[in-house]
mmCIF file as Biopython writes it, N, C-alpha, C and O atoms, coordinates in Angstrom:
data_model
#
loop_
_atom_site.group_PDB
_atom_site.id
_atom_site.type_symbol
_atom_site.label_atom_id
_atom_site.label_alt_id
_atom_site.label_comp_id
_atom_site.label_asym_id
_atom_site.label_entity_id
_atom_site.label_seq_id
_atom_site.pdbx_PDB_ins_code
_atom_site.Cartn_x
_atom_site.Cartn_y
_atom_site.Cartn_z
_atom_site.occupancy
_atom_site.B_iso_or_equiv
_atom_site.auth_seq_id
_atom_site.auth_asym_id
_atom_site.pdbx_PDB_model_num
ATOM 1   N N  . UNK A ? 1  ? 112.021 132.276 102.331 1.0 0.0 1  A 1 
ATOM 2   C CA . UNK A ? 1  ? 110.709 132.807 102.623 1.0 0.0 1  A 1 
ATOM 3   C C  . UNK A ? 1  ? 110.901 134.141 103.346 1.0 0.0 1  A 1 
ATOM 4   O O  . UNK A ? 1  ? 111.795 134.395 104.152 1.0 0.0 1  A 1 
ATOM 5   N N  . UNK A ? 2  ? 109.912 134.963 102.929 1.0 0.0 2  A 1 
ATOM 6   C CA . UNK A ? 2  ? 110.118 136.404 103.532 1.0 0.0 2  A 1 
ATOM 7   C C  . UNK A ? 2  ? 109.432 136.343 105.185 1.0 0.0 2  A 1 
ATOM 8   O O  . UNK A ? 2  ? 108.789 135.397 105.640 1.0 0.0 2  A 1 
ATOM 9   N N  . UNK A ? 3  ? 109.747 137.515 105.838 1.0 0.0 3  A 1 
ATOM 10  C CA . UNK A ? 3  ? 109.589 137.470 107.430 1.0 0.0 3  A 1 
ATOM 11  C C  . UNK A ? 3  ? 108.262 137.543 107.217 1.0 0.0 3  A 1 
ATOM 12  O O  . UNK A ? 3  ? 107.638 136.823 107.996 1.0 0.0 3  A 1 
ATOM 13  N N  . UNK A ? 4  ? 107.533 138.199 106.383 1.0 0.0 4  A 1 
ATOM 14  C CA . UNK A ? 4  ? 105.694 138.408 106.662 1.0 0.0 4  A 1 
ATOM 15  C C  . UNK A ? 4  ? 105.093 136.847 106.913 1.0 0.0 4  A 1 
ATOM 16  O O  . UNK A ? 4  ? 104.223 136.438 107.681 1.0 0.0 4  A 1 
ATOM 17  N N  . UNK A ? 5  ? 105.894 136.200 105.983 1.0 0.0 5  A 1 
ATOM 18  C CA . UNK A ? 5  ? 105.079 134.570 105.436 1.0 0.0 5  A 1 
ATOM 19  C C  . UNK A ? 5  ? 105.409 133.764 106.497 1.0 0.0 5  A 1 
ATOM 20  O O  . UNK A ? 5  ? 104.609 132.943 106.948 1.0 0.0 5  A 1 
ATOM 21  N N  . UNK A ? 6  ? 106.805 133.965 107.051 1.0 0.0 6  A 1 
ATOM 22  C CA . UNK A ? 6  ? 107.555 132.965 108.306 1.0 0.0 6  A 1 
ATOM 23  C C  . UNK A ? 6  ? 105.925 133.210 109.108 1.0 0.0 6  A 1 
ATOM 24  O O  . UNK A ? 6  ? 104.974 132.458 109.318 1.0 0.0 6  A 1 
ATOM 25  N N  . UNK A ? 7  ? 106.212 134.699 109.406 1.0 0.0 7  A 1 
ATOM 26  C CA . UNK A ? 7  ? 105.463 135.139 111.152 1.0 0.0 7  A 1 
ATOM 27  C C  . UNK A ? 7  ? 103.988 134.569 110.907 1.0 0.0 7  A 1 
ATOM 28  O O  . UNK A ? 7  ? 103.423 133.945 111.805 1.0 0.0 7  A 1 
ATOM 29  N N  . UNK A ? 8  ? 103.163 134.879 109.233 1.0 0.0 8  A 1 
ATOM 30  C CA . UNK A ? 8  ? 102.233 134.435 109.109 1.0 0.0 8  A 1 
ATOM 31  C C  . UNK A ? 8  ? 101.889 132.513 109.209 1.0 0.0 8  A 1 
ATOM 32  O O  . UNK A ? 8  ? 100.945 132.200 109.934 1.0 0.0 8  A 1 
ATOM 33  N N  . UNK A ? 9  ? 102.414 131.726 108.718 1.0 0.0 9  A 1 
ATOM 34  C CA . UNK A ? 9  ? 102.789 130.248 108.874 1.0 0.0 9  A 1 
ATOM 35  C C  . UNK A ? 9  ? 103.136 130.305 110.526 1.0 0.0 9  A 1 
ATOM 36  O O  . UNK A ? 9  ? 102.872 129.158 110.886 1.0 0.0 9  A 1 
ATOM 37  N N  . UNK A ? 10 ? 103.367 130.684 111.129 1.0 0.0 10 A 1 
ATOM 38  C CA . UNK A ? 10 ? 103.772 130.392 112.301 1.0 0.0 10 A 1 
ATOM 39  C C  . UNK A ? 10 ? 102.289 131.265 113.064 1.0 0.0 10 A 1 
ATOM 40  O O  . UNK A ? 10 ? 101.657 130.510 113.804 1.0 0.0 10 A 1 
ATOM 41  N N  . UNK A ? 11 ? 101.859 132.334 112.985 1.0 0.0 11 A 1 
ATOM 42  C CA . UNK A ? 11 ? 100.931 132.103 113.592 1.0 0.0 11 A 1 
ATOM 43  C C  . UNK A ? 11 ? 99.094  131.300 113.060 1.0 0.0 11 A 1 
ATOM 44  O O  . UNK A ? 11 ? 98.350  130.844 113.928 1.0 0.0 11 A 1 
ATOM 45  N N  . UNK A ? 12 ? 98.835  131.299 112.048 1.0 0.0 12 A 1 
ATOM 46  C CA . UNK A ? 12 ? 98.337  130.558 111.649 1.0 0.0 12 A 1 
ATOM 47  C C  . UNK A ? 12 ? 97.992  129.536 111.477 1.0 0.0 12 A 1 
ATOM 48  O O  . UNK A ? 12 ? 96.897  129.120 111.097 1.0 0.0 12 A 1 
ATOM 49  N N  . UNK A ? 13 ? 99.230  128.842 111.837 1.0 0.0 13 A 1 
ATOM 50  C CA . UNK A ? 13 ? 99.480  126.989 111.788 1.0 0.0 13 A 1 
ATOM 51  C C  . UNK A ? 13 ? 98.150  126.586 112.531 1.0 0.0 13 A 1 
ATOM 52  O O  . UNK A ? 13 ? 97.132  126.102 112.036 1.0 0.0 13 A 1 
ATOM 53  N N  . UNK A ? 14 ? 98.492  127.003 114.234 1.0 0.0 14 A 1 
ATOM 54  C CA . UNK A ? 14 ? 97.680  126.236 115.131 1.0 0.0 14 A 1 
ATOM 55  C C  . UNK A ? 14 ? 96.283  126.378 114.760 1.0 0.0 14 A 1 
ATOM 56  O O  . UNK A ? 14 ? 95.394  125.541 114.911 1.0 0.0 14 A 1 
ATOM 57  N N  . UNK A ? 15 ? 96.201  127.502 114.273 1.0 0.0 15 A 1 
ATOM 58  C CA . UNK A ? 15 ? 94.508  127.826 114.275 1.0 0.0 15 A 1 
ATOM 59  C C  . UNK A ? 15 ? 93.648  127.048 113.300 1.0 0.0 15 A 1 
ATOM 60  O O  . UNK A ? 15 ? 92.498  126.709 113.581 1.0 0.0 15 A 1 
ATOM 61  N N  . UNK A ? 16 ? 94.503  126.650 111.625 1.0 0.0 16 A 1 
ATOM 62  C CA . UNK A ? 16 ? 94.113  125.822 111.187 1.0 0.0 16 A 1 
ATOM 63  C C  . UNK A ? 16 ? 94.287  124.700 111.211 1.0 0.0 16 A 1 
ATOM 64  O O  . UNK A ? 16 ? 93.637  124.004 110.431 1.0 0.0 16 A 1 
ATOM 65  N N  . UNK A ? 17 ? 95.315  124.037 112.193 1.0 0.0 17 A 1 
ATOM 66  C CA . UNK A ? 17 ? 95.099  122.672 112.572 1.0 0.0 17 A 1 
ATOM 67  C C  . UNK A ? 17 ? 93.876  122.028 113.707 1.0 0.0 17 A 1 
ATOM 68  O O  . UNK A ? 17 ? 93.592  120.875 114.033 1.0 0.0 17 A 1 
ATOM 69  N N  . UNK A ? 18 ? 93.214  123.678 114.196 1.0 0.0 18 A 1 
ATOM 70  C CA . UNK A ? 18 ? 92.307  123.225 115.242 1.0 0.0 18 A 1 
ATOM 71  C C  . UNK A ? 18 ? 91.098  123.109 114.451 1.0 0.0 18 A 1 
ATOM 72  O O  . UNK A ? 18 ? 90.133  122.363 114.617 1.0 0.0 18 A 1 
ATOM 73  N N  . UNK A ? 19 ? 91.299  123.882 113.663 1.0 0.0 19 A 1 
ATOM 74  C CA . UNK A ? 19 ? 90.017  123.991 112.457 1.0 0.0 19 A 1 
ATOM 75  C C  . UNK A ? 19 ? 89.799  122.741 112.156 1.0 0.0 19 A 1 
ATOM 76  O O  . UNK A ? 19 ? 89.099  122.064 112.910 1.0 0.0 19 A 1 
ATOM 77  N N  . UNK A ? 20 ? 90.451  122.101 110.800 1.0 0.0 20 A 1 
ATOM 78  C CA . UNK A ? 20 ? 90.752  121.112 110.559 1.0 0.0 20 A 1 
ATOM 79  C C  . UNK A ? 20 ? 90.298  119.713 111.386 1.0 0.0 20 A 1 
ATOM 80  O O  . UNK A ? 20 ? 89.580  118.774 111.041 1.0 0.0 20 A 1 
ATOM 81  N N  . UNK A ? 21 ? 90.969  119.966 112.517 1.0 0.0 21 A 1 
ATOM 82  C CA . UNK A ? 21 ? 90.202  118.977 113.771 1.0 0.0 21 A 1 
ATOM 83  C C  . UNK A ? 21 ? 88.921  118.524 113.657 1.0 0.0 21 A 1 
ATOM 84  O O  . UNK A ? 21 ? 88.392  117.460 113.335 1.0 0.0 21 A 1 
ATOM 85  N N  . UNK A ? 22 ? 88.455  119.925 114.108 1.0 0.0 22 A 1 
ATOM 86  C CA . UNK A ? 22 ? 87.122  120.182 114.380 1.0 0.0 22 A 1 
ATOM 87  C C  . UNK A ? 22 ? 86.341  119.425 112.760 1.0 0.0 22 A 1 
ATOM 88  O O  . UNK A ? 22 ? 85.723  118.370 112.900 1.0 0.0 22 A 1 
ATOM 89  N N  . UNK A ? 23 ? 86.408  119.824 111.854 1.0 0.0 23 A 1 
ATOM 90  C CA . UNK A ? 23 ? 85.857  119.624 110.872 1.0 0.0 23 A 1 
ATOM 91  C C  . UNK A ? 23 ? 86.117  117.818 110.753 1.0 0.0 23 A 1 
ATOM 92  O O  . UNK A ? 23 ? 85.229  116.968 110.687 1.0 0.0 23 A 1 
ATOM 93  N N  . UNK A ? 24 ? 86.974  117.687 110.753 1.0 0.0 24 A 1 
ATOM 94  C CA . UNK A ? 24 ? 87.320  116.129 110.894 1.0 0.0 24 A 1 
ATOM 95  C C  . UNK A ? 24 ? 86.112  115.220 111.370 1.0 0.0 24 A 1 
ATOM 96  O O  . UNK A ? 24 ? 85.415  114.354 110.839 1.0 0.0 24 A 1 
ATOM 97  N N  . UNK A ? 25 ? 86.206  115.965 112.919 1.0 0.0 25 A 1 
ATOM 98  C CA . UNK A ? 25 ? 85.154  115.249 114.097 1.0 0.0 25 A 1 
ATOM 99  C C  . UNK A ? 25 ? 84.105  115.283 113.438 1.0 0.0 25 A 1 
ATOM 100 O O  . UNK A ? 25 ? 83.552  114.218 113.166 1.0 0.0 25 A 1 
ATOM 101 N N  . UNK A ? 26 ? 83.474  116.703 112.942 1.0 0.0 26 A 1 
ATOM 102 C CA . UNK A ? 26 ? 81.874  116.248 112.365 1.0 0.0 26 A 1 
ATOM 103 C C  . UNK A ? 26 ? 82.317  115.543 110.957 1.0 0.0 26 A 1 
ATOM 104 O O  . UNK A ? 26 ? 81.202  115.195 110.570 1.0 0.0 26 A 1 
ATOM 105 N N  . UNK A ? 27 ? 82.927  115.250 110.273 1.0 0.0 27 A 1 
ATOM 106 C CA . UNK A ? 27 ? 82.882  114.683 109.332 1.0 0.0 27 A 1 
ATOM 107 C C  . UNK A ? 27 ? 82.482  112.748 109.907 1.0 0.0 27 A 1 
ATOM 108 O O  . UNK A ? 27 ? 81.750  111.820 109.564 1.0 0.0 27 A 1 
ATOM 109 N N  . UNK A ? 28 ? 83.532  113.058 110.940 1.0 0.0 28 A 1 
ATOM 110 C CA . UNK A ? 28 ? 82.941  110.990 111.579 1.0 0.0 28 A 1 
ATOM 111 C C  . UNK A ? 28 ? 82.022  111.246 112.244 1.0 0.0 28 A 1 
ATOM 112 O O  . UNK A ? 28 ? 81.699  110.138 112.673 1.0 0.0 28 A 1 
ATOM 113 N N  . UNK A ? 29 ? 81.123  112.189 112.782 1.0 0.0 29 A 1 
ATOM 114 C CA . UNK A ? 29 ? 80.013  112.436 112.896 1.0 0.0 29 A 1 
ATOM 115 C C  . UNK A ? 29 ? 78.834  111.881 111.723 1.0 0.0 29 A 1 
ATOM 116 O O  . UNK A ? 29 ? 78.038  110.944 111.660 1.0 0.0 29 A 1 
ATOM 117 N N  . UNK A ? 30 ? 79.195  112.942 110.924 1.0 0.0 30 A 1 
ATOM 118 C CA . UNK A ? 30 ? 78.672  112.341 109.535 1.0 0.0 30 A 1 
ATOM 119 C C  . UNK A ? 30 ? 78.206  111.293 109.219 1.0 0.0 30 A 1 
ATOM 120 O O  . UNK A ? 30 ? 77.076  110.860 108.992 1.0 0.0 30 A 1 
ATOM 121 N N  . UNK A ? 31 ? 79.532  110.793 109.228 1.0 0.0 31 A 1 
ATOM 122 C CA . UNK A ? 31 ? 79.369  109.095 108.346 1.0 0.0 31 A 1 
ATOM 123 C C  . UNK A ? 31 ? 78.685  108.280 109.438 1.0 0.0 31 A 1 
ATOM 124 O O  . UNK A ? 31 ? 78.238  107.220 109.002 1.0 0.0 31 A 1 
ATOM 125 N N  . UNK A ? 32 ? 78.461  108.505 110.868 1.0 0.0 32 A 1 
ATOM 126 C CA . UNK A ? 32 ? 77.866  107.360 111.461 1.0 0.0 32 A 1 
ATOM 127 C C  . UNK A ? 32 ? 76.410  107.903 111.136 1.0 0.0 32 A 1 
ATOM 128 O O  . UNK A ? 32 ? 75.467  107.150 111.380 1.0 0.0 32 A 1 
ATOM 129 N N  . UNK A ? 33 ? 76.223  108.858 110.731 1.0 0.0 33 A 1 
ATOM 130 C CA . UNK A ? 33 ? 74.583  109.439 111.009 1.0 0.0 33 A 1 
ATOM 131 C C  . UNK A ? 33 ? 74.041  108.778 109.077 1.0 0.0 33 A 1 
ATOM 132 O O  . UNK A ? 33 ? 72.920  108.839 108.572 1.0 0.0 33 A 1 
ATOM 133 N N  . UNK A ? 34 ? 75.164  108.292 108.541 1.0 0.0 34 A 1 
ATOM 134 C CA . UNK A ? 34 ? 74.564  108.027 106.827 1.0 0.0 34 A 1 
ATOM 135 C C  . UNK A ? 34 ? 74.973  109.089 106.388 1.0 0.0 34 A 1 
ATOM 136 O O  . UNK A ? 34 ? 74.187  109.303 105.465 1.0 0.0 34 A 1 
ATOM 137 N N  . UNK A ? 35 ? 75.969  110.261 106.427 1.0 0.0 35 A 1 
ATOM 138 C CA . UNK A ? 35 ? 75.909  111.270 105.509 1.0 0.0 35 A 1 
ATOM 139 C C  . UNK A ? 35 ? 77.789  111.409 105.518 1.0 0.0 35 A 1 
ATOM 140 O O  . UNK A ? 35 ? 78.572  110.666 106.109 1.0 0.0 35 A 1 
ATOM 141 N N  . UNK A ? 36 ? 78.143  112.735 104.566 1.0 0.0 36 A 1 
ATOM 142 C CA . UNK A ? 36 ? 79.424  112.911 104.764 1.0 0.0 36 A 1 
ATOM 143 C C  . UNK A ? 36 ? 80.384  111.821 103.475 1.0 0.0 36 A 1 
ATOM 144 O O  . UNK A ? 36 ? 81.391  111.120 103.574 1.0 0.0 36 A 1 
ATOM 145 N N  . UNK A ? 37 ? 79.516  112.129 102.416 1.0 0.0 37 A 1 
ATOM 146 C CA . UNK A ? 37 ? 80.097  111.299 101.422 1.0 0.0 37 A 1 
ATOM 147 C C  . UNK A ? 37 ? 80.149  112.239 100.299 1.0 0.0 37 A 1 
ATOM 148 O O  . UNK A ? 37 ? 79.258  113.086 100.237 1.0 0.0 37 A 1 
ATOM 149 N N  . UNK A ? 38 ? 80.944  112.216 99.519  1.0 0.0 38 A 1 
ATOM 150 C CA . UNK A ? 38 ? 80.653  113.502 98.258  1.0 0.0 38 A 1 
ATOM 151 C C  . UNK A ? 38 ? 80.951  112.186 97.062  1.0 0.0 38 A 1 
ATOM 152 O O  . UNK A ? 38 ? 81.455  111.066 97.145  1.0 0.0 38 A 1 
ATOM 153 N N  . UNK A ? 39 ? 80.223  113.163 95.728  1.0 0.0 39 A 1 
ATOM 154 C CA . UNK A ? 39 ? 80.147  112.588 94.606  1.0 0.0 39 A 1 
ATOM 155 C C  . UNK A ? 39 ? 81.235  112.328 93.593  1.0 0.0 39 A 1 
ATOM 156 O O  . UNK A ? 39 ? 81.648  113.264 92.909  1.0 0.0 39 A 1 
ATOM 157 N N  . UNK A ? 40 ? 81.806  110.903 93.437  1.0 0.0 40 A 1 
ATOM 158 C CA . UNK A ? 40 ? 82.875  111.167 92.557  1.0 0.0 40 A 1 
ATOM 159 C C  . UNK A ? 40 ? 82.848  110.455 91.244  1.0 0.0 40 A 1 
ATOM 160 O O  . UNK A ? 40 ? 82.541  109.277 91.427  1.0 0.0 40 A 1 
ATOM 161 N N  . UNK A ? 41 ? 83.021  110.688 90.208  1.0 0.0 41 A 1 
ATOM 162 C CA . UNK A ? 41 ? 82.863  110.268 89.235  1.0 0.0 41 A 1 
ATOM 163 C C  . UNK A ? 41 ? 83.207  108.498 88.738  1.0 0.0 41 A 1 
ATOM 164 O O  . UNK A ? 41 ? 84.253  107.884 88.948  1.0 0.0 41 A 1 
ATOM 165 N N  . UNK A ? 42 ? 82.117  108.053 88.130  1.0 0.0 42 A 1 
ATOM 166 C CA . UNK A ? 42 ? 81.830  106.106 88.136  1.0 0.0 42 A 1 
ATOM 167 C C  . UNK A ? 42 ? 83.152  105.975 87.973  1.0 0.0 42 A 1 
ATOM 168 O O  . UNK A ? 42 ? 83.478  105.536 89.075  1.0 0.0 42 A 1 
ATOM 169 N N  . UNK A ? 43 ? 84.280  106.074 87.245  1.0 0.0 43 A 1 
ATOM 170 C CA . UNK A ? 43 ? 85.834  105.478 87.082  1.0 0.0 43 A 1 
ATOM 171 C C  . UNK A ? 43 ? 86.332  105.577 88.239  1.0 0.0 43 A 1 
ATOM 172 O O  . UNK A ? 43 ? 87.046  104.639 88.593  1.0 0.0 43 A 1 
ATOM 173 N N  . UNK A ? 44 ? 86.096  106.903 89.347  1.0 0.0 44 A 1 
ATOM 174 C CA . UNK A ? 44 ? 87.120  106.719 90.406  1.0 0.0 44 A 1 
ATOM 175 C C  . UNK A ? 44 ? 85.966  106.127 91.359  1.0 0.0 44 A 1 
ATOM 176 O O  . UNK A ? 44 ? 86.416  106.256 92.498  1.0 0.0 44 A 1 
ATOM 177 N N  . UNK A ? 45 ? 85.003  105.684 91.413  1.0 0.0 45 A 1 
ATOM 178 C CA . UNK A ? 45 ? 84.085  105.235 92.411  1.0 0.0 45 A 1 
ATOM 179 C C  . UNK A ? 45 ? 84.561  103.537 92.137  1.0 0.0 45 A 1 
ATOM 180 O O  . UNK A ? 45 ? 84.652  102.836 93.145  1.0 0.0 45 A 1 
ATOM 181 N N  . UNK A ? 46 ? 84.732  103.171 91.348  1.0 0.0 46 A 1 
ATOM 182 C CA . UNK A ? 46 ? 84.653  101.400 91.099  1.0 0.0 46 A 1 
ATOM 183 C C  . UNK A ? 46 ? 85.856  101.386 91.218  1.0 0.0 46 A 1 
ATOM 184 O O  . UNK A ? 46 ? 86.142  100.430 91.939  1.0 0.0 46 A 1 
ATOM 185 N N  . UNK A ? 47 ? 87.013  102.091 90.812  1.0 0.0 47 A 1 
ATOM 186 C CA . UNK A ? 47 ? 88.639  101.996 91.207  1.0 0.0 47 A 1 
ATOM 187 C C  . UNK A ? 47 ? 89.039  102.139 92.773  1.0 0.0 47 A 1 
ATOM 188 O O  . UNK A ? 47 ? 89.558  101.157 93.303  1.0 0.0 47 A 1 
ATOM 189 N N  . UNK A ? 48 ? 88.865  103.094 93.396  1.0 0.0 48 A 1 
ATOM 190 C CA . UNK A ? 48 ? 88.490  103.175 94.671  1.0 0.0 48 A 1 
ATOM 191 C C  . UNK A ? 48 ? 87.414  103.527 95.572  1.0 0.0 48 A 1 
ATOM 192 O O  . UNK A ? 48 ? 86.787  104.565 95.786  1.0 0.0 48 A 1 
ATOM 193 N N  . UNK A ? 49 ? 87.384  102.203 96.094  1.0 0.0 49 A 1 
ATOM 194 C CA . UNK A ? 49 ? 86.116  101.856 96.596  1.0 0.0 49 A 1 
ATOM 195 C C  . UNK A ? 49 ? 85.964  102.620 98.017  1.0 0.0 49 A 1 
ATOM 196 O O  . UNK A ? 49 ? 86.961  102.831 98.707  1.0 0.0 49 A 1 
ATOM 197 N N  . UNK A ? 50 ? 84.889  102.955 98.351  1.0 0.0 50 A 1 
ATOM 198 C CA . UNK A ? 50 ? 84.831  103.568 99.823  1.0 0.0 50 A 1 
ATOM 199 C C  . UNK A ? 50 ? 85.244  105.024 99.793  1.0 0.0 50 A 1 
ATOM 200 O O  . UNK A ? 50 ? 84.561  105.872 100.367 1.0 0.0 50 A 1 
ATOM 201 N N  . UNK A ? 51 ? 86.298  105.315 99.165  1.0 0.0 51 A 1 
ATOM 202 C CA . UNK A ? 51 ? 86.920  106.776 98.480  1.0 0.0 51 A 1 
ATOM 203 C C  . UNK A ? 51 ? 86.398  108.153 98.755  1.0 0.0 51 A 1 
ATOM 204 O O  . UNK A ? 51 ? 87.004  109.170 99.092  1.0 0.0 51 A 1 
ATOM 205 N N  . UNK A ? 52 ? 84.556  107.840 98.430  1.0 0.0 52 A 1 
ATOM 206 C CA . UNK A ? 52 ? 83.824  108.960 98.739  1.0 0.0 52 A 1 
ATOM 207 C C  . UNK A ? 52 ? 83.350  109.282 100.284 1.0 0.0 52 A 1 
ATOM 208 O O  . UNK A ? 52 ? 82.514  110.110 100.644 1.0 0.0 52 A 1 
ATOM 209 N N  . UNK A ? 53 ? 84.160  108.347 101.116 1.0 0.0 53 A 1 
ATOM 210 C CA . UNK A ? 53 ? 83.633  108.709 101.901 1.0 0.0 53 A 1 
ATOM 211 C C  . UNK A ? 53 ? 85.108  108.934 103.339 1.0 0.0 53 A 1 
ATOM 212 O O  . UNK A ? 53 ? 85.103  109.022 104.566 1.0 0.0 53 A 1 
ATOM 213 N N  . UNK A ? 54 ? 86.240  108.944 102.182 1.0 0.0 54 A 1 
ATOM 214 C CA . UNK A ? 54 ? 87.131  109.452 103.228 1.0 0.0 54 A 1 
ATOM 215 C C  . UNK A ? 54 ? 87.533  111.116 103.755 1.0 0.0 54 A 1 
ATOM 216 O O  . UNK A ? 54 ? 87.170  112.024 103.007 1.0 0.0 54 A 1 
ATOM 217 N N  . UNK A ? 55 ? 88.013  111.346 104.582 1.0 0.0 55 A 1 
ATOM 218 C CA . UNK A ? 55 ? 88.115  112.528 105.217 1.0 0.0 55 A 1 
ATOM 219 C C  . UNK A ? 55 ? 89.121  113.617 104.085 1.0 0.0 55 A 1 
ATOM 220 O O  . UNK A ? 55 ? 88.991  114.839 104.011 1.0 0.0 55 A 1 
ATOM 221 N N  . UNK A ? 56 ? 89.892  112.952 103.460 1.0 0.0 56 A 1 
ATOM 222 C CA . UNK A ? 56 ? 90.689  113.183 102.284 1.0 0.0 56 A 1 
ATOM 223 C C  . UNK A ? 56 ? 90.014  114.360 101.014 1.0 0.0 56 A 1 
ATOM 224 O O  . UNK A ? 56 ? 90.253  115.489 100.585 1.0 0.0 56 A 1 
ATOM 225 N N  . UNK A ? 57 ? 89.152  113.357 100.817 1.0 0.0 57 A 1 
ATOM 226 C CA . UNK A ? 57 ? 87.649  114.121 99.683  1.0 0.0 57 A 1 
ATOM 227 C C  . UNK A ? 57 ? 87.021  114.937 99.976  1.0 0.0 57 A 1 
ATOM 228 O O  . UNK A ? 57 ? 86.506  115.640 99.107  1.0 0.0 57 A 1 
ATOM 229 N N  . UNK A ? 58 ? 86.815  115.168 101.282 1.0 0.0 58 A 1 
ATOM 230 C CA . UNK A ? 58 ? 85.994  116.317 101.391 1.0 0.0 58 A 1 
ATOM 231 C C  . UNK A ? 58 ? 86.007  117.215 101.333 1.0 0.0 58 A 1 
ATOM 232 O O  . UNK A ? 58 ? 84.976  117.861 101.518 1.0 0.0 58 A 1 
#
């Protein structure tokens, strides 16, 4: 990996892991309020169940 991408990955990391966080939290925000579910098509909805409403999917 070249030095631009190292220095960039290295400073970047934290900022989108705080991001990430953050977005997380309102996402279980979400789901206790009834919302925070996205639409996935009937084969993967009856194969995995609950699916649409993990933090994963969104």
């Amino acid at each position: 990996m070249n030095t631009f991408l190292q220095e960039a990955q290295t400073y970047l990391k934290e900022p989108i892991q705080r991001h990430l966080a953050k977005i997380e939290m309102l996402h279980q925000q979400d789901l206790k309020e009834s919302f925070g579910q996205v639409y996935l098509p009937s084969a993967l909805e009856r194969k995995y169940r609950n699916t649409n409403r993990e933090w994963g999917w969104q």
